[in-house]
Jmol script that loads the backbone (N, CA, C; Angstrom):
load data "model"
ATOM      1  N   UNK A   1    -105.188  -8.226 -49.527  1.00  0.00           N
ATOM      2  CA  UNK A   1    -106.522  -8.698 -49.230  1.00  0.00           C
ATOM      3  C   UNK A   1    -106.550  -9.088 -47.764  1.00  0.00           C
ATOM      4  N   UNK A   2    -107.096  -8.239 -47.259  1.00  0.00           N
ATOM      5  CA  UNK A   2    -107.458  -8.917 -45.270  1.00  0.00           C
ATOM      6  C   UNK A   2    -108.043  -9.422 -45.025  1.00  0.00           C
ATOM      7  N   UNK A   3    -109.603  -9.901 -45.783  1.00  0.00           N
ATOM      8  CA  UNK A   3    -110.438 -10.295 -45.273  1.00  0.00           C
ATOM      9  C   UNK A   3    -110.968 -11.675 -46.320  1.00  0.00           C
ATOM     10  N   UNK A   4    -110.777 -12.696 -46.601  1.00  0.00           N
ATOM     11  CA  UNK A   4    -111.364 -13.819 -47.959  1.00  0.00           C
ATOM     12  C   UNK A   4    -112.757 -13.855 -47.471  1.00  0.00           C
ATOM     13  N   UNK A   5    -112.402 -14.381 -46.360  1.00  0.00           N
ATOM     14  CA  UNK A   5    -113.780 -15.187 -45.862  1.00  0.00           C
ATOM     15  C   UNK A   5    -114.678 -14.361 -45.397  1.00  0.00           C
ATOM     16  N   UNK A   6    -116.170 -13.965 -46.023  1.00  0.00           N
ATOM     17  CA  UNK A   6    -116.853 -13.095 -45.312  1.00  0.00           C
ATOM     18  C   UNK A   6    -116.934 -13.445 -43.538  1.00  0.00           C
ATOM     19  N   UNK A   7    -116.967 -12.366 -42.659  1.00  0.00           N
ATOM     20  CA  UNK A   7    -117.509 -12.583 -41.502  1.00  0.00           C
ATOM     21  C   UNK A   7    -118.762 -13.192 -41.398  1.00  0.00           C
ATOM     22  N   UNK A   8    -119.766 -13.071 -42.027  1.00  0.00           N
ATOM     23  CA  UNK A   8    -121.194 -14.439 -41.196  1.00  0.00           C
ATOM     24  C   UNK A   8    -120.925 -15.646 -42.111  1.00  0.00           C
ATOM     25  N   UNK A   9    -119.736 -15.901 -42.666  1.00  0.00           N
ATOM     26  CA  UNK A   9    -119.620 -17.363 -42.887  1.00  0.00           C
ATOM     27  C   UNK A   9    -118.800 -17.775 -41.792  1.00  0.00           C
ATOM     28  N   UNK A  10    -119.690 -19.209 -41.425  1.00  0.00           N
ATOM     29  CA  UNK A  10    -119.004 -20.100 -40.403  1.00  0.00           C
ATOM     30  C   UNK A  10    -117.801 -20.001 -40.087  1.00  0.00           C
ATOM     31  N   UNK A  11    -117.036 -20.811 -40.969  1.00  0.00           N
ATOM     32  CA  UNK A  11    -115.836 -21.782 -40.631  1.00  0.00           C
ATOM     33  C   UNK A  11    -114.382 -20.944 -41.984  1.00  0.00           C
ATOM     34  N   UNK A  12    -113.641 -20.783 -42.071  1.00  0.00           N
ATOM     35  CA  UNK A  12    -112.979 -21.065 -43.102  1.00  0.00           C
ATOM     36  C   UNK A  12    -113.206 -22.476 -44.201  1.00  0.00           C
ATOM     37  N   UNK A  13    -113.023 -23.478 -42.990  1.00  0.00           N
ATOM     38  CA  UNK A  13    -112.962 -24.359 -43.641  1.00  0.00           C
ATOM     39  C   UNK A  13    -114.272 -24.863 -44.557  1.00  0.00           C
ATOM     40  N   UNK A  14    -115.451 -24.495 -44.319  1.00  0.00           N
ATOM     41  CA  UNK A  14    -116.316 -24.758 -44.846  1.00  0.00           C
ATOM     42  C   UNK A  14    -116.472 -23.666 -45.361  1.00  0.00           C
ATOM     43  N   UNK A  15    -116.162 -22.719 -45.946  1.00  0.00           N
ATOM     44  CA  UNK A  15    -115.905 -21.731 -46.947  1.00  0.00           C
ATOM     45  C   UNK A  15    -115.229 -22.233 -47.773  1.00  0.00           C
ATOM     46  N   UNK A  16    -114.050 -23.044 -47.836  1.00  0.00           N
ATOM     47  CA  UNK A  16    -113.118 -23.644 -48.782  1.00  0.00           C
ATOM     48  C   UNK A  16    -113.795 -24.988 -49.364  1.00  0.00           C
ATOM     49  N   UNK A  17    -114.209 -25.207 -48.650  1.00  0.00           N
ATOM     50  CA  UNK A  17    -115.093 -26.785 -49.169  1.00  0.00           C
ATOM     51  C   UNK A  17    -116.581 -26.566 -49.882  1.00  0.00           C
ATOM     52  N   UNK A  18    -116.760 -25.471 -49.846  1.00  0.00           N
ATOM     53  CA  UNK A  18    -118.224 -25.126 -50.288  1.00  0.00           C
ATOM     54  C   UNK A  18    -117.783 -24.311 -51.716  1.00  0.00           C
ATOM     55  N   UNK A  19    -116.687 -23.601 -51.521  1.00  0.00           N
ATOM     56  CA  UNK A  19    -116.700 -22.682 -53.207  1.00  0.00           C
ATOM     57  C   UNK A  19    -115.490 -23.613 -53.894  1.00  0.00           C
ATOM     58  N   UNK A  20    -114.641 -24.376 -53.213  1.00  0.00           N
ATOM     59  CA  UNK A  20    -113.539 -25.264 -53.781  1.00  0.00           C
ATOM     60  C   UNK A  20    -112.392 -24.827 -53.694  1.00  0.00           C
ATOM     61  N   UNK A  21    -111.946 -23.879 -52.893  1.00  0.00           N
ATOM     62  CA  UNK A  21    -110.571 -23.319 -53.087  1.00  0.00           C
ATOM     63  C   UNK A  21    -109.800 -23.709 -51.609  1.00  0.00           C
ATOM     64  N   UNK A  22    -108.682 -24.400 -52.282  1.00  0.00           N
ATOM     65  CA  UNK A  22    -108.019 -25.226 -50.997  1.00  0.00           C
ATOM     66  C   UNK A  22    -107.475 -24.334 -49.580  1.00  0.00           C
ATOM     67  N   UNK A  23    -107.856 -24.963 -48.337  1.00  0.00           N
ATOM     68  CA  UNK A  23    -108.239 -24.056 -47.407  1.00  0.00           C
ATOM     69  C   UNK A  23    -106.813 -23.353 -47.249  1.00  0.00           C
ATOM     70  N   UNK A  24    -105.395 -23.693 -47.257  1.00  0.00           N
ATOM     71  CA  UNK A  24    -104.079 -23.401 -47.551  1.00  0.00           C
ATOM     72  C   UNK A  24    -103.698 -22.067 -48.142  1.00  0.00           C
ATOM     73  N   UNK A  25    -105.030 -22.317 -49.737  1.00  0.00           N
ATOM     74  CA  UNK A  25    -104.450 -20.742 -50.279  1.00  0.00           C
ATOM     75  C   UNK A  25    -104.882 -19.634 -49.431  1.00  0.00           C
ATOM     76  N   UNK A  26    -106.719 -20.375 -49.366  1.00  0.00           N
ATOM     77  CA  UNK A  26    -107.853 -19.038 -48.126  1.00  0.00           C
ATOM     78  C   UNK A  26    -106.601 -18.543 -46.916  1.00  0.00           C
ATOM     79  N   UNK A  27    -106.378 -19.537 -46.326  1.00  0.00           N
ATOM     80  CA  UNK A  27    -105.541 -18.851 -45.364  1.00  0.00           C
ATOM     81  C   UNK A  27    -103.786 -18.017 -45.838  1.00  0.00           C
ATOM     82  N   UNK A  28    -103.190 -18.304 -47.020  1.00  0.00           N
ATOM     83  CA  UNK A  28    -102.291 -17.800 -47.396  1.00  0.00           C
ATOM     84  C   UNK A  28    -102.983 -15.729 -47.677  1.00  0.00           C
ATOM     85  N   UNK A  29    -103.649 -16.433 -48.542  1.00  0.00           N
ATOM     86  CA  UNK A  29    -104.987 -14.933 -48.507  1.00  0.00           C
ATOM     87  C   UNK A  29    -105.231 -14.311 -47.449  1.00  0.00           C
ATOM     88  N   UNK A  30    -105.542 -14.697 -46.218  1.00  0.00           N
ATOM     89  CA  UNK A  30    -105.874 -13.984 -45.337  1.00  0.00           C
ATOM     90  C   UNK A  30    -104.388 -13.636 -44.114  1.00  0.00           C
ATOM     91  N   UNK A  31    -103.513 -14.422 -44.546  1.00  0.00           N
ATOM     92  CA  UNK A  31    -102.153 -14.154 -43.593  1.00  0.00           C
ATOM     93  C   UNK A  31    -101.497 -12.942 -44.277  1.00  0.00           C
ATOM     94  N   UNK A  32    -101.915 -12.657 -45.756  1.00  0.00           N
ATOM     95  CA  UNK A  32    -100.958 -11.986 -46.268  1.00  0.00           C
ATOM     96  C   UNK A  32     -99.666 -12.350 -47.075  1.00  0.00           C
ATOM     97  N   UNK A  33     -99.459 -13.809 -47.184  1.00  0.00           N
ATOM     98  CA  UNK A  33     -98.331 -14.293 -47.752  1.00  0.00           C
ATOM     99  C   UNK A  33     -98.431 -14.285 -49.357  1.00  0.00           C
ATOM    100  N   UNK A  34     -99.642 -14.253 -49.328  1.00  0.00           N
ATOM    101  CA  UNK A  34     -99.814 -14.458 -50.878  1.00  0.00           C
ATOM    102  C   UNK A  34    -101.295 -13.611 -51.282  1.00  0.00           C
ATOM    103  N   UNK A  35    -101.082 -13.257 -52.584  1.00  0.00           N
ATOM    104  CA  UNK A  35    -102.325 -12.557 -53.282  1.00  0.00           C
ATOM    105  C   UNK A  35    -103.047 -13.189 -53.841  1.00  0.00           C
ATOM    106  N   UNK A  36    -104.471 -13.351 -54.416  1.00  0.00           N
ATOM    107  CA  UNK A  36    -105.342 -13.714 -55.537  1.00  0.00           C
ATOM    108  C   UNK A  36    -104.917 -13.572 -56.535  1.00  0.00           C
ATOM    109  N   UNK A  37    -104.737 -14.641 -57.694  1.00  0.00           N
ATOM    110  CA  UNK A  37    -104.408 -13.672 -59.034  1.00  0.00           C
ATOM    111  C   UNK A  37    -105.499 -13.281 -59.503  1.00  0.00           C
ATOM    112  N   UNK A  38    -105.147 -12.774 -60.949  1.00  0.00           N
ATOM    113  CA  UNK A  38    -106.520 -12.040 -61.582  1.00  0.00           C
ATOM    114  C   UNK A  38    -108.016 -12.891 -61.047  1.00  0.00           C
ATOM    115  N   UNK A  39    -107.711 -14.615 -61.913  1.00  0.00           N
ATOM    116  CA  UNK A  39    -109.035 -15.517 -62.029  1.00  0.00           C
ATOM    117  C   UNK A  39    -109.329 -15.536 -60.817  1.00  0.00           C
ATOM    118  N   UNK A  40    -108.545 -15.413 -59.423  1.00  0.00           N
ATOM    119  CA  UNK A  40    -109.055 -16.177 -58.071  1.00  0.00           C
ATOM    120  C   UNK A  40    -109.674 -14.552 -57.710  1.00  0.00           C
ATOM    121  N   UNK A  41    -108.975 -13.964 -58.029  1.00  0.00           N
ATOM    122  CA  UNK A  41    -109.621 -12.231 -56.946  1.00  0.00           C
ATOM    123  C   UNK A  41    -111.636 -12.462 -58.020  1.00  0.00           C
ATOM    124  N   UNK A  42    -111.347 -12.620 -59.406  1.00  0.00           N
ATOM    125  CA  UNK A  42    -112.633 -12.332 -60.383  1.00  0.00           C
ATOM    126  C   UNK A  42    -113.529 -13.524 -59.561  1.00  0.00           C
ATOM    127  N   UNK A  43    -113.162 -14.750 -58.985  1.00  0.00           N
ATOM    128  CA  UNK A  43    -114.176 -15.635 -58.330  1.00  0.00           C
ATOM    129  C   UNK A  43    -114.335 -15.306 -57.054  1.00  0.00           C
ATOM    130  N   UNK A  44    -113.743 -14.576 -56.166  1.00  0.00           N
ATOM    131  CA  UNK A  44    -114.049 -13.942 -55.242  1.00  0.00           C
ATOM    132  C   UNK A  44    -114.974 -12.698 -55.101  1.00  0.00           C
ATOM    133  N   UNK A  45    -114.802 -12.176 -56.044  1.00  0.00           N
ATOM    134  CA  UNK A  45    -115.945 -11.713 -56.070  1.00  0.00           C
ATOM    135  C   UNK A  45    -117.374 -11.483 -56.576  1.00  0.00           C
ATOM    136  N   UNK A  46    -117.402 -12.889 -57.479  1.00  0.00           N
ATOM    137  CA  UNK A  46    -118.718 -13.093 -57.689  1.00  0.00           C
ATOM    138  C   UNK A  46    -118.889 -14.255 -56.455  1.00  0.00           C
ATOM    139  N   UNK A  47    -118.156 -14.824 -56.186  1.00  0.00           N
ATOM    140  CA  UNK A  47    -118.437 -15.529 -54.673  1.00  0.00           C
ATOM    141  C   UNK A  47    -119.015 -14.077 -53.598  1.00  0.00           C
ATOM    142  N   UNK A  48    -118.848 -12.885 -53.366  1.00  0.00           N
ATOM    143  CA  UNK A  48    -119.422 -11.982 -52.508  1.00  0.00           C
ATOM    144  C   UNK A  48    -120.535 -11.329 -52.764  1.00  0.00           C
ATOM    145  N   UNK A  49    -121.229 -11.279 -54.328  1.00  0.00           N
ATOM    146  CA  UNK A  49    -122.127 -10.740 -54.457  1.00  0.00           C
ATOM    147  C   UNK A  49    -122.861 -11.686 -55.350  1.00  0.00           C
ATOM    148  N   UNK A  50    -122.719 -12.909 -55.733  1.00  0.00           N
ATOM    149  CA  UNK A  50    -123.793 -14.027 -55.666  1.00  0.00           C
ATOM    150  C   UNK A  50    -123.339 -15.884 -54.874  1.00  0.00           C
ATOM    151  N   UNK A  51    -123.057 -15.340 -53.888  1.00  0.00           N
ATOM    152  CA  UNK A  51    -122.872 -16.940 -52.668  1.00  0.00           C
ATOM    153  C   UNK A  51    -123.596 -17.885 -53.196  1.00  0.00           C
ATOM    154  N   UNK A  52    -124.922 -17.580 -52.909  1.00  0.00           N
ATOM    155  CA  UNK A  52    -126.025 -18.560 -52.999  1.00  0.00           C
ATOM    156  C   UNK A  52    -125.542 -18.999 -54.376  1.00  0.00           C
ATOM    157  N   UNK A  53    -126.254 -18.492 -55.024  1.00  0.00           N
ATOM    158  CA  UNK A  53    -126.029 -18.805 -56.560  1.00  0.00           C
ATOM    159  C   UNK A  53    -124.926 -19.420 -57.059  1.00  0.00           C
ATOM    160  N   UNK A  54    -124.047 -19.248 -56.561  1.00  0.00           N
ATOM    161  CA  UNK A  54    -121.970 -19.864 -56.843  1.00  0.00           C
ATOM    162  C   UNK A  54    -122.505 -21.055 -55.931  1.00  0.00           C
ATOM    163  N   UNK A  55    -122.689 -21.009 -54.969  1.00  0.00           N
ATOM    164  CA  UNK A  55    -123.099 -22.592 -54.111  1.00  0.00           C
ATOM    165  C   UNK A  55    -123.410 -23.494 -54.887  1.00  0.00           C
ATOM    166  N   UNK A  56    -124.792 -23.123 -55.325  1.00  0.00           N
ATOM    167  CA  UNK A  56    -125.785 -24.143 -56.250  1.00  0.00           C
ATOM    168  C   UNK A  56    -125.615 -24.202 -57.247  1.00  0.00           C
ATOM    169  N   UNK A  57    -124.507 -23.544 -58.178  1.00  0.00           N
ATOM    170  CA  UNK A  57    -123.583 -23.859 -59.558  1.00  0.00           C
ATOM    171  C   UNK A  57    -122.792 -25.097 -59.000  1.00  0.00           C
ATOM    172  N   UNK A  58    -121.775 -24.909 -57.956  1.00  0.00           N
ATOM    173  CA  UNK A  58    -120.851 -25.791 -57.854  1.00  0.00           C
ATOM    174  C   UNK A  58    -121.345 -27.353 -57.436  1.00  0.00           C
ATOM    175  N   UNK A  59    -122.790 -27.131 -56.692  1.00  0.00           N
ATOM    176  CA  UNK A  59    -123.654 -28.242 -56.317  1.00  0.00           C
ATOM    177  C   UNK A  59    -124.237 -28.870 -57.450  1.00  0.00           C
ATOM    178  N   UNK A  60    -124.292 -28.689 -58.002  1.00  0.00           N
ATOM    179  CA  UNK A  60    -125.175 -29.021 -59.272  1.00  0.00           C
ATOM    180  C   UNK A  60    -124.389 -29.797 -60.521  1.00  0.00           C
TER     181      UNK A  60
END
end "model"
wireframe off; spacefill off
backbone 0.3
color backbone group
């Protein structure tokens, strides 16, 4: 996985603080040291094709 964090999101870090996934793994994810398992790759990508919506679940 090369890329976690979409490009027009800000920060990493406020990518990790907004969907909940500790900023440590995001960046283990994006260095390459480590993979998503099944559950984290399956929330990643309903984190890419409903953001908004995953936002205002976790807000709520």
């Amino acid at each position: 996985m090369v890329a976690v964090v979409p490009e027009n999101y800000p920060v990493a870090a406020n990518f990790s603080s907004a969907y909940r996934i500790p900023l440590a793994t995001l960046k283990g994810w994006e260095q390459g040291r480590r993979q998503p398992d099944a559950t984290a790759a399956a929330y990643l990508s309903v984190i890419e094709k409903l953001s908004a919506e995953t936002r205002a679940a976790l807000e709520s």
